[in-house]
C-alpha positions as CSV (number, residue, x, y, z in Angstrom):
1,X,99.3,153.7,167.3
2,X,101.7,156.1,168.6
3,X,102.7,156.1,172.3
4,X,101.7,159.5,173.2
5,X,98.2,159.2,172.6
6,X,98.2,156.1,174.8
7,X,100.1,157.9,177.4
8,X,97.9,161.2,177.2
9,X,94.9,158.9,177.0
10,X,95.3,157.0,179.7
11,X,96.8,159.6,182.2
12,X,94.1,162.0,180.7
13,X,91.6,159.7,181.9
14,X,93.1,158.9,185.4
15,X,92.7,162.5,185.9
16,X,89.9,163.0,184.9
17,X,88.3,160.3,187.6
18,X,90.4,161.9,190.4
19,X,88.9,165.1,189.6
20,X,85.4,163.9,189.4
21,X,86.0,161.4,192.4
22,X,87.0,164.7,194.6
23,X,84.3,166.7,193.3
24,X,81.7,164.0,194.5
25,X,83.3,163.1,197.9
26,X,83.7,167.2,198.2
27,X,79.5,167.1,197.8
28,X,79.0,164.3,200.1
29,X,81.4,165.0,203.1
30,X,81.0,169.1,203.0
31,X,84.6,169.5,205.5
32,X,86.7,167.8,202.7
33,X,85.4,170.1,200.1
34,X,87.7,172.7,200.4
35,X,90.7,170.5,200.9
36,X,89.5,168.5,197.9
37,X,89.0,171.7,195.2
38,X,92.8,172.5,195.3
39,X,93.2,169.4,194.7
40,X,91.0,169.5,191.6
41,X,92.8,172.6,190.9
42,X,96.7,170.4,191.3
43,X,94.8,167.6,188.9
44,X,93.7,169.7,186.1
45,X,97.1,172.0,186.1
46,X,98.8,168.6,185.7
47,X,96.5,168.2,182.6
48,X,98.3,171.1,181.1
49,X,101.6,169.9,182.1
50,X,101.2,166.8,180.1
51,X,99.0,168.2,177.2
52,X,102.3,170.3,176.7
53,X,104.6,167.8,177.2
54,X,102.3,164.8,174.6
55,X,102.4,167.8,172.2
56,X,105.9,167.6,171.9
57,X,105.9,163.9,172.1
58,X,103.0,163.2,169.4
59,X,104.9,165.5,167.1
60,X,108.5,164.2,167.4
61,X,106.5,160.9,167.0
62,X,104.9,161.5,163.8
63,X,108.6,162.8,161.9
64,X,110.1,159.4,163.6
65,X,112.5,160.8,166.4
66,X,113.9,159.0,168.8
67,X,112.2,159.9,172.4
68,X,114.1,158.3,175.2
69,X,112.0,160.2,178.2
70,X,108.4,161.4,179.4
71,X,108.5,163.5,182.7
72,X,106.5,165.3,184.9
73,X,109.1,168.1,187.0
74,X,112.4,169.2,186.3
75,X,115.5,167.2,186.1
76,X,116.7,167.4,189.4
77,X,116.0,165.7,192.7
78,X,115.3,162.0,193.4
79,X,113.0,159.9,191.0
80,X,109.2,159.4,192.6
81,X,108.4,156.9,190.2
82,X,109.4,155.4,186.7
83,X,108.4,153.3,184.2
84,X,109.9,151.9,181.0
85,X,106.6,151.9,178.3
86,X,108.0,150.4,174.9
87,X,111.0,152.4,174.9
88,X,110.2,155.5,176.7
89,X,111.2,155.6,179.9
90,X,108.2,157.5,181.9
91,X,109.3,159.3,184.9
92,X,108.0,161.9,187.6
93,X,110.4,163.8,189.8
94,X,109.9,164.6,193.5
95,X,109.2,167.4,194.7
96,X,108.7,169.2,191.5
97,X,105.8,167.6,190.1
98,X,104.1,171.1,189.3
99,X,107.0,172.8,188.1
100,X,106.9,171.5,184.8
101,X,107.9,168.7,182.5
102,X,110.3,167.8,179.7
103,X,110.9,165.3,176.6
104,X,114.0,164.3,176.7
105,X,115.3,163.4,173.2
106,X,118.1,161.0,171.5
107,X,120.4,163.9,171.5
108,X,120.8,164.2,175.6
109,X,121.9,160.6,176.3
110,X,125.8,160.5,175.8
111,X,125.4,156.5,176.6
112,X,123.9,155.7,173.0
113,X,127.5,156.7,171.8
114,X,125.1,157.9,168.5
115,X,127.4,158.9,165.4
116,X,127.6,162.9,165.1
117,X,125.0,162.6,161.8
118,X,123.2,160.2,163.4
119,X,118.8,160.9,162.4
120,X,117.4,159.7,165.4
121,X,118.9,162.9,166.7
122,X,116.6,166.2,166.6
123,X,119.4,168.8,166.2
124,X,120.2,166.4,162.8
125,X,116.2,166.9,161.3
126,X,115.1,169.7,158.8
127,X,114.6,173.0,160.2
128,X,110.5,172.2,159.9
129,X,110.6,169.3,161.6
130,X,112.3,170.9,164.5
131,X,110.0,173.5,164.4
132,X,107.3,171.9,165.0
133,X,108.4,169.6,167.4
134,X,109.4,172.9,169.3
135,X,105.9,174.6,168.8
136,X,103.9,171.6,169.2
137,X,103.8,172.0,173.6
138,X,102.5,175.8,173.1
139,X,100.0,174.8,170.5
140,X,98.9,171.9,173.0
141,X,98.2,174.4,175.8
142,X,96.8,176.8,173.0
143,X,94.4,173.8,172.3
144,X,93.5,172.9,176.0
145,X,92.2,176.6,176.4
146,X,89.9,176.2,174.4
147,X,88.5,173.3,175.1
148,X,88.0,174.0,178.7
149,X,86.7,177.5,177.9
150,X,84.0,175.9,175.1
151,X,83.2,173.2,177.2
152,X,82.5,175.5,180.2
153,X,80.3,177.8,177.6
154,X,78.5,175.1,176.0
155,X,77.6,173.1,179.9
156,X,77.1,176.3,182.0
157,X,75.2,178.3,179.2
158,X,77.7,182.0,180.2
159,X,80.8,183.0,179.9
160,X,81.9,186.1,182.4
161,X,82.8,188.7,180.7
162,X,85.7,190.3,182.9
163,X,83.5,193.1,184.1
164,X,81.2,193.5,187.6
165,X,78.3,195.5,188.5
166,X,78.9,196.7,192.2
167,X,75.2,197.3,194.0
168,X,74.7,198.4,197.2
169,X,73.2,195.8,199.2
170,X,73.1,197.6,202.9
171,X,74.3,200.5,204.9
172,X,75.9,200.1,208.2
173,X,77.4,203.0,209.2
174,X,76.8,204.6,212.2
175,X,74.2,207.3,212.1
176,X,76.6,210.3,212.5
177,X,79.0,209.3,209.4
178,X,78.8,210.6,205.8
179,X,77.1,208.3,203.9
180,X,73.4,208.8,205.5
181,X,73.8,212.3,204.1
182,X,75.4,211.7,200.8
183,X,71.7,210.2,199.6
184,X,72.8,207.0,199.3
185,X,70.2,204.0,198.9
186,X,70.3,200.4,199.5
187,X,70.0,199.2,195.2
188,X,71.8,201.4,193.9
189,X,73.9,200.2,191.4
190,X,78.0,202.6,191.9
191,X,79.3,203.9,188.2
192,X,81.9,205.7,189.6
193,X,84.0,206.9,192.0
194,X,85.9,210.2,191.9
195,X,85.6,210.1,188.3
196,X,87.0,206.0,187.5
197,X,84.5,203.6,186.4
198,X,83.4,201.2,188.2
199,X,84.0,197.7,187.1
200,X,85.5,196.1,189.4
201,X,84.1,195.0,192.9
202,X,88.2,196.7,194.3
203,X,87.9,200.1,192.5
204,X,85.6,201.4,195.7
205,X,87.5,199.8,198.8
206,X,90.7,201.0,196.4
207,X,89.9,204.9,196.8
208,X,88.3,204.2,200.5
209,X,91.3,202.6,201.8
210,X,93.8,205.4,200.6
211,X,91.3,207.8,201.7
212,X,91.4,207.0,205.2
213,X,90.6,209.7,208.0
214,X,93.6,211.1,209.9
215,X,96.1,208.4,208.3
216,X,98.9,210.4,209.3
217,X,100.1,211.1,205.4
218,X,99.5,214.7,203.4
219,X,100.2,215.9,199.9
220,X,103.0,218.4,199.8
221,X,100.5,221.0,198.0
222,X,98.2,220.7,201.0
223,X,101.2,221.1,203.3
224,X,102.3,224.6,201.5
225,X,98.8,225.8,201.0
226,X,97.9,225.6,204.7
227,X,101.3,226.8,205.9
228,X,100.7,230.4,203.6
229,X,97.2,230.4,205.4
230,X,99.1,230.0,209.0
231,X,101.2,232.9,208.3
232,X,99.1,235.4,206.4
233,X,97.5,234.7,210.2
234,X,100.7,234.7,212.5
235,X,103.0,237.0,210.6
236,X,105.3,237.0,213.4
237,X,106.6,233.8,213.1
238,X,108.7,232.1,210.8
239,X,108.3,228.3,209.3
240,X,110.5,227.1,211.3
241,X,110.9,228.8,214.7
242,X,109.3,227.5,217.9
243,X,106.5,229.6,219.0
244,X,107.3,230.5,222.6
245,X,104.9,228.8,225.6
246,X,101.6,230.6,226.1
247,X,101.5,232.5,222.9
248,X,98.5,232.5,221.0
249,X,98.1,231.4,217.1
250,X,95.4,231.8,215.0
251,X,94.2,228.6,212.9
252,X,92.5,228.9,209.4
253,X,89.6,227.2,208.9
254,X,90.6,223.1,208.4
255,X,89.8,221.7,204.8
256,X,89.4,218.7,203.5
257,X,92.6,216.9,201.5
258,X,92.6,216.5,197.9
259,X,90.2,213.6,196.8
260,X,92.4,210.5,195.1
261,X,92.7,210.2,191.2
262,X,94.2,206.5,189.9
263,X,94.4,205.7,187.1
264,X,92.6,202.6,185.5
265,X,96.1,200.1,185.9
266,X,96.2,200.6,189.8
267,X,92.9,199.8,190.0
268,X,93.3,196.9,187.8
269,X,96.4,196.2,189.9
270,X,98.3,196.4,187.3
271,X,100.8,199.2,188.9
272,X,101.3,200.0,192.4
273,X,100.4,203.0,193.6
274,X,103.5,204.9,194.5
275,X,102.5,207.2,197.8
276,X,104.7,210.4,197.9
277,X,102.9,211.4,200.4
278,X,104.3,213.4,203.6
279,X,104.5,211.7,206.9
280,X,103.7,213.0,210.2
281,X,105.8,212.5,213.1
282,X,104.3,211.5,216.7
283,X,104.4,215.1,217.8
284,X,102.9,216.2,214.8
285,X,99.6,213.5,214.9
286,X,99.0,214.8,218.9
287,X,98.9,218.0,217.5
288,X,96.8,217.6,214.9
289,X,94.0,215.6,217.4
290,X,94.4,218.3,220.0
291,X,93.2,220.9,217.7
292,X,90.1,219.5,216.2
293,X,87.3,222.3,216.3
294,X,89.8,225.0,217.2
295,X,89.8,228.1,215.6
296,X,93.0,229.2,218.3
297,X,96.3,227.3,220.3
298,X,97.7,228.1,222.7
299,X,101.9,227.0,222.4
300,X,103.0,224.6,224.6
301,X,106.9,226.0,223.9
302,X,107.2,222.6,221.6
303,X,106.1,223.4,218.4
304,X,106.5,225.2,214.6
305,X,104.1,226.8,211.9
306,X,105.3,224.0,209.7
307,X,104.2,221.5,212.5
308,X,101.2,223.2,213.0
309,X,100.6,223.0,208.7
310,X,101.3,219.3,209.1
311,X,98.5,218.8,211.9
312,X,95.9,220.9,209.9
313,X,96.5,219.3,206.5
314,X,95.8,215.8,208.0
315,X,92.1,215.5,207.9
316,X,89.5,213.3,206.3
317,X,89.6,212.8,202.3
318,X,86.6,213.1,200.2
319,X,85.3,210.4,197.9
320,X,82.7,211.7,195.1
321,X,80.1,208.9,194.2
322,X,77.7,208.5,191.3
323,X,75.3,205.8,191.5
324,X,72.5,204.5,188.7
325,X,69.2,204.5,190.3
326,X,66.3,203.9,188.2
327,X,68.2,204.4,184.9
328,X,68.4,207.8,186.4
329,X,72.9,208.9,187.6
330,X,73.0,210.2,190.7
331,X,75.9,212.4,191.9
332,X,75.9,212.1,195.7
333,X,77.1,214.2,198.4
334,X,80.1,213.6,199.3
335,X,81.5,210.7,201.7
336,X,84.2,210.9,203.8
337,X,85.7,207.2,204.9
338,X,86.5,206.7,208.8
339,X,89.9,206.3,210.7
340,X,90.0,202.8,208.6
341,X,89.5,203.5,205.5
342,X,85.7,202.5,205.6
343,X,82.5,204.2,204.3
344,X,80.2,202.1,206.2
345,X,78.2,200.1,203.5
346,X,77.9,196.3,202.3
347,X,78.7,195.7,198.6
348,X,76.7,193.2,196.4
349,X,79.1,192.6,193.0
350,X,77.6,190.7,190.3
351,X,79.5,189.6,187.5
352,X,78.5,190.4,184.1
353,X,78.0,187.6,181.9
354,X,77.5,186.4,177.9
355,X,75.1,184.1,177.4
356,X,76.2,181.0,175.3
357,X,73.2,179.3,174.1
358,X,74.6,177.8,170.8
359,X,77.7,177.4,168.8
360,X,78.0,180.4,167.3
361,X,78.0,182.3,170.8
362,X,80.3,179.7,172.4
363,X,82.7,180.0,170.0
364,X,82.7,184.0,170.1
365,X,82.3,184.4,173.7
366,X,85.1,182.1,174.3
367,X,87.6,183.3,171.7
368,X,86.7,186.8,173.3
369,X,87.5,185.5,176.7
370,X,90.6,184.2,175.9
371,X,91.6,187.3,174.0
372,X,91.2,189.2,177.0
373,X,92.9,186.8,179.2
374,X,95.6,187.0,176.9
375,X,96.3,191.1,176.4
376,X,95.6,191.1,180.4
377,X,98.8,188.8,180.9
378,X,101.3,189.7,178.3
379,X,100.6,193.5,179.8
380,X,100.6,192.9,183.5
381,X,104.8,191.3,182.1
382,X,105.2,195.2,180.3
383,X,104.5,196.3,183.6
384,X,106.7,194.0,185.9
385,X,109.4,194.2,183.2
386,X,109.2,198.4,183.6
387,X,109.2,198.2,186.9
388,X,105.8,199.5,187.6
389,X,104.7,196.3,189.3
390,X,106.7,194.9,191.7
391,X,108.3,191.3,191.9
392,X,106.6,190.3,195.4
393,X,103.0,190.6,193.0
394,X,104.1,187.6,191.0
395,X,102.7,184.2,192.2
396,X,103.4,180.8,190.8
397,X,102.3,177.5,191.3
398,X,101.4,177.5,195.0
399,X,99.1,180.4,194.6
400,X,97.5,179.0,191.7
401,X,96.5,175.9,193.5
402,X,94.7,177.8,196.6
403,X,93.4,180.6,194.8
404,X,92.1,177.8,192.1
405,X,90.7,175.7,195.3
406,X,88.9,178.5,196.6
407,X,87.4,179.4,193.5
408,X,86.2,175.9,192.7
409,X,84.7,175.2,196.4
410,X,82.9,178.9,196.3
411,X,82.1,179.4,192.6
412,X,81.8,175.8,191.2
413,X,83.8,173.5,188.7
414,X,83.1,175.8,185.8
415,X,85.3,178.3,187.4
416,X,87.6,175.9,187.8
417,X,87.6,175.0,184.2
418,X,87.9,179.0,182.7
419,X,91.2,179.3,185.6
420,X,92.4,176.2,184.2
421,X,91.7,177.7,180.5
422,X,93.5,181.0,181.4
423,X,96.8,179.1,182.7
424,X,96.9,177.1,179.7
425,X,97.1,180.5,177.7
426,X,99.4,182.0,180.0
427,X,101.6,179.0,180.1
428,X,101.6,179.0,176.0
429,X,102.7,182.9,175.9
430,X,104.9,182.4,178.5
431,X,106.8,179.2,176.4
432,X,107.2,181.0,172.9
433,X,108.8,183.6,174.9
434,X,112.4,183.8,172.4
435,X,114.1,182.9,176.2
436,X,116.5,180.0,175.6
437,X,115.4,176.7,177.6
438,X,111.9,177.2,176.9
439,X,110.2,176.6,173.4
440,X,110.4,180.5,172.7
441,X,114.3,179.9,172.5
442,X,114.9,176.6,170.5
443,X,112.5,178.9,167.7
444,X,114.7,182.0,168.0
445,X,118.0,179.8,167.7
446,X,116.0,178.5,164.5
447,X,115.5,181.9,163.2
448,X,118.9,182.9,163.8
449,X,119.9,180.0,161.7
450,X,117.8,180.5,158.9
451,X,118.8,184.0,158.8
452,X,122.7,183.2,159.3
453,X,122.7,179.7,157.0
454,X,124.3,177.8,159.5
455,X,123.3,176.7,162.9
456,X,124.2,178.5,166.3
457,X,127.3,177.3,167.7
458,X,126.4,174.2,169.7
459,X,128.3,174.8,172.7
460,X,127.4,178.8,172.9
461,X,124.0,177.4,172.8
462,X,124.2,175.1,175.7
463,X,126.0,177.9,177.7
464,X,122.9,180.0,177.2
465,X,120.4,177.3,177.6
466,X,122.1,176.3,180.9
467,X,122.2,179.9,182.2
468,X,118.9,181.1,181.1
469,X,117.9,177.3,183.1
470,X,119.4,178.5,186.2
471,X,117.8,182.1,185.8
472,X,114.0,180.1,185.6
473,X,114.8,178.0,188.5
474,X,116.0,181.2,190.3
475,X,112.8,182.7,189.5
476,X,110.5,179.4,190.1
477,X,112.2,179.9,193.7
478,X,111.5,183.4,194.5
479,X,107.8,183.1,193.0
480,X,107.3,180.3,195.3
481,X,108.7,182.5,197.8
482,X,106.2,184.7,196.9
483,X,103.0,182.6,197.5
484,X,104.2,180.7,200.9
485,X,104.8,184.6,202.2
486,X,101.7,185.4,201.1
487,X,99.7,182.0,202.4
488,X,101.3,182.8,205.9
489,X,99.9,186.8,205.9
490,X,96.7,185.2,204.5
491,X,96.9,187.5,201.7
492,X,94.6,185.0,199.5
């Protein structure tokens, strides 16, 4: 029997109890339960660590090549705990437990003094055998997403389906704001907002929030058109000169700003939005809330056209709502959020599911699932790589673990199971990535040698390996960076 399978099987199984052990005492003692979901969420991402790790060891198992080392982290650090299992030496590191793991093969021990030819060695197999060996981790992960995503399907009986339907469930606005005359009624079910489908429970608080009333922030285009409208009034003036104390100036009618338009990958948050907005000064924002219903100033000696053009484009921001009310779309009249960016209703979103009530829909629903998981990921990388999503939006381990607790103490263990699913496929992309140091990079040094006839210089590959290692522990640190900042702001 081969000694990965053993290992899996028995660690596999440890797991497994630990999970369902915190899942019970989570039901029974309802103050551990939130406590104990990340740490169902820590358990089953280990899972994937050593699925990954046993794919690599089953394989270089079944060719006959020497394995010296099993281990959970990265080779750094003091040892947490070892153990010698009939020849493989079984290790976890401290400290980076989550960060990964790593089969260390005849080829890195300098102590077995092995001859250059020697066949225990990997770098001395057939190109096929290293291959696979190689491929073997990302097919593992491949494999344990869809398990958990079939075994969620086939148990729960649904599959979400990446979409929401976003329902109004109350109003609670004060009487005098927008949204009791836009027609608006408790049930109805919001398609869009100014002109983006809804299908997201964000895409509404998205266009409130940079709708806000008086933010203090104007389009240029609103800044030039309500400066020509000041001086077709006050031709006396120029843009820049200070009206003199006491003298009168005539105000045009206020308007509202220019409603928002994203587009569908800021909504998705899969680009920032990028506010080019103009700012007002102090001066500017007193201005602008001492002339509110004034159709005349008088100067106070202080003040421009262009700062009265600021004041009066800075005003409240329309948001255009259609709502589906008895199969029957409704364009409302048009809201206008408050001072923080709020319309004054309570949401009710309610995820759109596929019913899996036999293999056939299983299996479709949770290839489609994964699919979707899949294009989501390698695009929201397009973006970071072109700079259209910034680095601070990229979350790691940490994150995972709270954000997967959370999920699992408020939406249940089959939640749990599609997140652990999703990082399995994300962690399979990410390692046939052609980077050197991860799987991706031993199969593009294989492909290089196929296409050159030889292999790649051994030590130019080790340079590589050993910078491109230093460039993912560089990263690993600023992600983590990333999700203690954001557990301190309480961004999740």
């Amino acid at each position: 029997m081969y000694i990965s399978v053993i290992i899996f099987a028995i660690t596999l199984i440890l797991m497994i109890g630990l999970v369902v052990g915190a899942h019970f005492l989570g039901a029974v003692f309802p103050f551990l339960a939130q406590g104990l979901s990340i740490f169902e969420m820590i358990i089953l991402i280990g899972v994937l660590i050593l699925a990954h790790e046993a794919g690599h060891f089953l394989m270089a198992e079944i060719f006959n090549i020497k394995v010296l080392r099993f281990a959970f982290g990265l080779p750094f650090g003091p040892i947490l705990w070892k153990k010698d299992f009939k020849g493989v030496e079984i290790v976890v590191h401290t400290f980076t437990f989550l960060f990964g793991g790593y089969v260390a093969f005849a080829d890195d021990a300098q102590e077995l003094n092995l001859e250059a030819d020697e066949t225990d060695k990997i770098e001395n197999r057939p190109a096929n055998q290293r291959f696979s060996v190689y491929v073997a981790g990302v097919l593992a992960n491949l494999i344990c997403a869809f398990i958990f995503v079939f075994m969620a399907a086939a148990i729960w009986g649904q599959i979400p389906s990446g979409k929401y339907e976003v329902y109004v469930k109350s109003i609670t606005a004060p009487q005098s704001e927008s949204v009791w005359e836009s027609g608006m009624q408790v049930g109805d079910k919001i398609i869009r907002v100014n002109g983006s489908e809804v299908n997201f429970p964000n895409t509404l608080v998205t266009y409130t929030q940079l709708s806000k009333r008086n933010d203090g922030k104007i389009f240029e285009n609103k800044l030039e058109t309500t400066y020509e409208k000041l001086k077709a009034l006050n031709p006396a003036f120029t843009r820049d000169e200070v009206i003199p104390q006491d003298i009168i100036v005539k105000l045009p009618a206020k308007e509202d700003e220019p409603a928002f338009s994203l587009n569908d990958d800021t909504l998705m948050g899969f680009e920032k939005y990028k506010d080019e907005r103009l700012e007002l000064n102090e001066a500017q924002k007193t201005l602008r809330d001492n002339l509110v219903n004034k159709s005349i100033a008088v100067s106070d000696g202080t003040y421009t056209l262009n700062d009265l053009a600021y004041a009066l484009a800075d005003g409240r921001c329309p948001i255009d709502i259609t709502v589906l009310r008895n199969n029957e779309e409704i364009n409302l009249k048009t809201i206008y959020p408050n001072e923080s960016g709020l319309i004054g209703i309570m949401m009710d979103p309610k995820q759109v599911t596929i019913k899996t009530k036999n293999v056939g829909t299983i299996i479709k629903a949770g290839s489609g699932y994964l699919w979707y998981q899949a294009k989501t990921f390698s695009y929201a990388w397009y973006k970071l790589l072109t700079g259209k999503l910034p680095m601070d939006s990229v979350h790691g381990i940490i994150a995972i673990a709270k954000v997967g607790g959370d999920i699992i103490h408020t939406s249940g263990i089959f939640y749990g199971f599609l997140l652990t699913a999703t990082i399995s496929l994300y962690l399979a992309i990410f390692n046939i990535l052609p980077i050197p140091a991860l799987d991706g990079g031993h199969v593009m040094f294989l492909i290089l040698e196929k296409i050159r006839g030889k292999k790649v210089n051994k030590e130019t590959m080790e340079k590589l390996m050993s910078w491109f290692f230093i460039f993912l522990i560089g990263l690993i640190i600023v992600v983590s960076f990333n999700d203690i900042y954001a557990l301190i702001v309480h961004k999740f």
